[in-house]
C-alpha beads as a LAMMPS data file, in Angstrom:
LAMMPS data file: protein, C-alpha beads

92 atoms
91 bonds

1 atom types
1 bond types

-500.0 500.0 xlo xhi
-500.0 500.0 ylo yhi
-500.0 500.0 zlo zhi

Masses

1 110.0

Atoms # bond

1 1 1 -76.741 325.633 187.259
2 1 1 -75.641 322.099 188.664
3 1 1 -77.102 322.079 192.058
4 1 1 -78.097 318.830 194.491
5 1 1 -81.416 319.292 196.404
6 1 1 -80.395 318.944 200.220
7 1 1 -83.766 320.258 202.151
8 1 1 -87.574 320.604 202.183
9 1 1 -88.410 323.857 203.830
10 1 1 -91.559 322.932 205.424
11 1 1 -91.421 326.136 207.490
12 1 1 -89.814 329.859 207.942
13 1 1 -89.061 332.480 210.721
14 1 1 -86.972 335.292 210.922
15 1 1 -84.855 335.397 213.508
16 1 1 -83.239 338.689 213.298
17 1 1 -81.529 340.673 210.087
18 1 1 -80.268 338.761 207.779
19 1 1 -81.055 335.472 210.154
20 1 1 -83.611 333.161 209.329
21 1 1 -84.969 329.810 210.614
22 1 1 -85.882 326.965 208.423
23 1 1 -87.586 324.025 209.410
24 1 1 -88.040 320.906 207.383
25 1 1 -86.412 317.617 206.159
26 1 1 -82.702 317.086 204.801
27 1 1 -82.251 314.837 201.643
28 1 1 -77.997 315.142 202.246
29 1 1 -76.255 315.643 205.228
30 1 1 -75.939 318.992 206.102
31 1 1 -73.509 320.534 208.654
32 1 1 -73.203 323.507 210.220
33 1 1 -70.829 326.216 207.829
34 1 1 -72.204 324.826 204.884
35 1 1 -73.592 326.657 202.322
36 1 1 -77.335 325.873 200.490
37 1 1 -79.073 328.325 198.287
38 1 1 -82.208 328.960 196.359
39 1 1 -80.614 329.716 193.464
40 1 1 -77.381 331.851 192.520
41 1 1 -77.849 335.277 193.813
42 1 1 -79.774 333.735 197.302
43 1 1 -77.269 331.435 199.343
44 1 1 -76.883 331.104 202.809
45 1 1 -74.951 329.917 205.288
46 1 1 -75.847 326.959 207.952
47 1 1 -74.929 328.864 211.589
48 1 1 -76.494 326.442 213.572
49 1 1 -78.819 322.841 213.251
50 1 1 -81.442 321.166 216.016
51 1 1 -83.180 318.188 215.506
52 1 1 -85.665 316.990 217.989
53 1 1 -84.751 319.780 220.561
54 1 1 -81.073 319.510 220.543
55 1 1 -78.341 321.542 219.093
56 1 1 -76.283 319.253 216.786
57 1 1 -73.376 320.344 214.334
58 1 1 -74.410 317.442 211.309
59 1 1 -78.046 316.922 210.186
60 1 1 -78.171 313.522 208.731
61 1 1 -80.192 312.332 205.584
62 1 1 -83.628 312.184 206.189
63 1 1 -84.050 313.578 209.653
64 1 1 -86.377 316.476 210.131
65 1 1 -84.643 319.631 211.810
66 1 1 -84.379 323.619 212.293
67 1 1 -81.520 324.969 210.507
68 1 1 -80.597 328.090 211.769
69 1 1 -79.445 330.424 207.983
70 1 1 -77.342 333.742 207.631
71 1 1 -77.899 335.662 204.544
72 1 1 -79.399 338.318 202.602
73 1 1 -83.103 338.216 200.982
74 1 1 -84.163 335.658 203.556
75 1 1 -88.048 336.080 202.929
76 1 1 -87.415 334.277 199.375
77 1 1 -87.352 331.171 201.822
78 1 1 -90.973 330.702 202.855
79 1 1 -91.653 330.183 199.201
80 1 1 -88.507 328.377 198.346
81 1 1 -89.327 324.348 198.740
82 1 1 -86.496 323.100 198.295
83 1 1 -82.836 324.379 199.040
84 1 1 -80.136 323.616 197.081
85 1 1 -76.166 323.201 197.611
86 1 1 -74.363 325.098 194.904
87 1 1 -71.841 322.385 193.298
88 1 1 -71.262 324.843 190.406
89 1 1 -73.191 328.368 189.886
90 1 1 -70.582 329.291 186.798
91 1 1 -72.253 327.137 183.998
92 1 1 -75.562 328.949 184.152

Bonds

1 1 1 2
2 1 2 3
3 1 3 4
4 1 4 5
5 1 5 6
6 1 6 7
7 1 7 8
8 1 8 9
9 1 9 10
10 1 10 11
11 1 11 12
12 1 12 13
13 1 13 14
14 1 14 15
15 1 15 16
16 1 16 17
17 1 17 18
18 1 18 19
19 1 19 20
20 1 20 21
21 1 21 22
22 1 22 23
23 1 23 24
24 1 24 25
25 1 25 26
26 1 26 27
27 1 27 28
28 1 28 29
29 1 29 30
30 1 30 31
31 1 31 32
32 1 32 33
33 1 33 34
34 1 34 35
35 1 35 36
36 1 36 37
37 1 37 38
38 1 38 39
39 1 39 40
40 1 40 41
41 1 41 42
42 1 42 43
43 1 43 44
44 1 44 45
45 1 45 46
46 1 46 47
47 1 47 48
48 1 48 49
49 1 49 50
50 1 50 51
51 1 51 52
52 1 52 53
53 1 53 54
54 1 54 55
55 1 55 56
56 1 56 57
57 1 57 58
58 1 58 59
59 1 59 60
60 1 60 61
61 1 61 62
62 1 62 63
63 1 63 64
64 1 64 65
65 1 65 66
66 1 66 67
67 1 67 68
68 1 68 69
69 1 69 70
70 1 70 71
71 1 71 72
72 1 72 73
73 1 73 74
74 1 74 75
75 1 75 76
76 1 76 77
77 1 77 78
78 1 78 79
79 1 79 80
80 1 80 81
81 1 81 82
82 1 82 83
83 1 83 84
84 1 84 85
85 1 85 86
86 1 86 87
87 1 87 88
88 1 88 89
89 1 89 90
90 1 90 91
91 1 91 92
């Protein structure tokens, strides 16, 4: 799997089905639509980013910040650590 590491989950909420809050640090940008993962069959999509109380559509390297997910099998996250970007899932 060729994957870059793009955020420390630090913390986890669910929001509502399928919704799930993450809070914790990014390692990449991130922006909202993007998609980050745990590993191939758990990805999820970036619907919305705050970082020190305000709503913001880019989470730059090394800030701290919510990121608001969409996606199935959501509790994985509170014992993920570390989300991924999928750069290739094929070559497993």
């Amino acid at each position: 799997m060729n994957t870059k590491e793009v955020f420390t989950v630090e913390g986890f909420l669910p929001v509502k089905e399928n919704t799930w809050l993450v809070r914790g640090r990014a390692y990449q940008n991130l922006k909202v639509g993007d998609t980050v993962a745990i590993d191939k069959s758990n990805q999820f999509t970036i619907t919305a980013i705050s970082t020190y109380g305000k709503g913001v559509q880019v989470l730059n390297r090394m800030l701290t910040g919510d990121l608001t997910l969409r996606g199935a099998n959501g509790e994985r996250l509170k014992d993920a650590g570390m989300l991924v970007k999928p750069l290739d899932f094929s070559s497993d």
